[in-house]
C-alpha positions in Angstrom: 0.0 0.0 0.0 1.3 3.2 -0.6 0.1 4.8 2.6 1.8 2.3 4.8 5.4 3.6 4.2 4.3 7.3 5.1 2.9 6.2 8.3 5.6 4.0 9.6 8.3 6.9 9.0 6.3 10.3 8.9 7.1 11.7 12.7 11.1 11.1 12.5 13.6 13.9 11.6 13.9 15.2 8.6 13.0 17.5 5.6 9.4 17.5 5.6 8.4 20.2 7.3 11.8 22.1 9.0 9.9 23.8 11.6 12.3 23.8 14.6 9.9 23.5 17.0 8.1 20.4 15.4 11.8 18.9 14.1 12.7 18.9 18.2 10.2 16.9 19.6 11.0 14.4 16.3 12.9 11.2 17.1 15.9 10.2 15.1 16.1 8.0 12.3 18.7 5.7 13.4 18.4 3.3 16.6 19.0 4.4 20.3 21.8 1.3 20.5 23.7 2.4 17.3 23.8 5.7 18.5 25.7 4.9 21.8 29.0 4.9 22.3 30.6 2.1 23.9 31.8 2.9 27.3 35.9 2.4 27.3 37.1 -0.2 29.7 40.4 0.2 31.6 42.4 -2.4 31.4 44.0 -4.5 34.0 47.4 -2.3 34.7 45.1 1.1 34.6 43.0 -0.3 37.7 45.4 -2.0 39.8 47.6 2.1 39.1 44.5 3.6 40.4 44.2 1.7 43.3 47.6 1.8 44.3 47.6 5.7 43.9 44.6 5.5 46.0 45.8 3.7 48.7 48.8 6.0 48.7 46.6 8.9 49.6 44.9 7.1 52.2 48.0 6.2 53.8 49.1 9.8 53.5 45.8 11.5 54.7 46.2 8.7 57.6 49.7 9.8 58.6 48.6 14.0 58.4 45.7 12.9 60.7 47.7 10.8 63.4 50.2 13.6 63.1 47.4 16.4 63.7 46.1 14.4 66.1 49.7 14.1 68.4 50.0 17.9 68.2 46.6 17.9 69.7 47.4 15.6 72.4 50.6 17.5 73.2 48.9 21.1 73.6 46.6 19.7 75.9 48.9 18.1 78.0 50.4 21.2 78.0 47.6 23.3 79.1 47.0 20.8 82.4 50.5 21.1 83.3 50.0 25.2 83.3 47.1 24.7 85.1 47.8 22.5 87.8 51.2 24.9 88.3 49.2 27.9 88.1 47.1 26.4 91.4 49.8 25.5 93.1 51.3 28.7 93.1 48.2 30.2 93.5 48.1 28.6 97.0 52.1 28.9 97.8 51.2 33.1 97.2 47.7 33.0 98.9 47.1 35.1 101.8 45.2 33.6 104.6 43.3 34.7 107.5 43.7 32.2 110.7 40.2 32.4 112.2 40.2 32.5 116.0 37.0 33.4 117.1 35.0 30.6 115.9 31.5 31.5 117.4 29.9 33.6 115.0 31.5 31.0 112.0 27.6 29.8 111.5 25.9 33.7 110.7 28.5 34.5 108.2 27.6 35.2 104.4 29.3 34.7 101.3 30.5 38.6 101.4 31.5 38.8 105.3 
C-alpha cells in the first residue's frame, strides 16, 4: 500500500516540514543502540595504578591525621600542666586569715 510507508516513517527527523519547534520533539532515524557509544574499559594495569595511587593517599591522609592528632594531644597536655602549676602557686602566694574566734562561724555570708 502506498500509505503504509508514510505512516511507519512520517514523525522522525527530517526534511518535511523544517519547523524547529516540530523537528525537536521528532525522534531520530537511526536506533538508540547504534547511536551509543561504547563505554571504554580500563584495562587490568590502569585499575590496579589507580588503586595503588589511592591507597597511597589514604595512607598519607592517615599519617597527616595521626600527626594532627599528636600535636593535639601535646597542647593539651600542656595546658593541664599550666594549670595545675598555676594552682599551686596560687596557694604557695595566697594570703590567709587564721580564724580564731569561731562563734559567729555559722551567721556569716558569702561577702563577710
Amino acid at each position: 500500500p502506498p500509505g503504509a510507508s508514510a505512516t511507519s516513517c512520517a514523525m522522525v527527523k527530517g526534511k518535511a516540514f523544517r519547523k524547529q519547534w516540530k523537528e525537536a520533539r521528532k525522534p531520530f532515524r537511526n536506533r538508540a543502540s547504534s547511536r551509543a557509544k561504547s563505554v571504554h574499559r580500563s584495562t587490568f594495569e590502569e585499575r590496579t595504578q589507580k588503586k595503588r595511587e589511592l591507597e597511597e593517599v589514604k595512607a598519607k591522609a592517615k599519617e597527616l591525621e595521626q600527626a594532627k592528632k599528636e600535636v593535639k594531644k601535646q597542647k593539651a597536655k600542656k595546658k593541664e600542666e599550666k594549670k595545675r602549676r598555676k594552682e599551686e602557686n596560687a596557694i604557695r602566694a595566697g594570703q590567709y586569715q587564721v580564724i580564731k574566734k569561731t562563734e559567729k562561724v555559722r551567721k556569716w555570708h558569702k561577702n563577710a
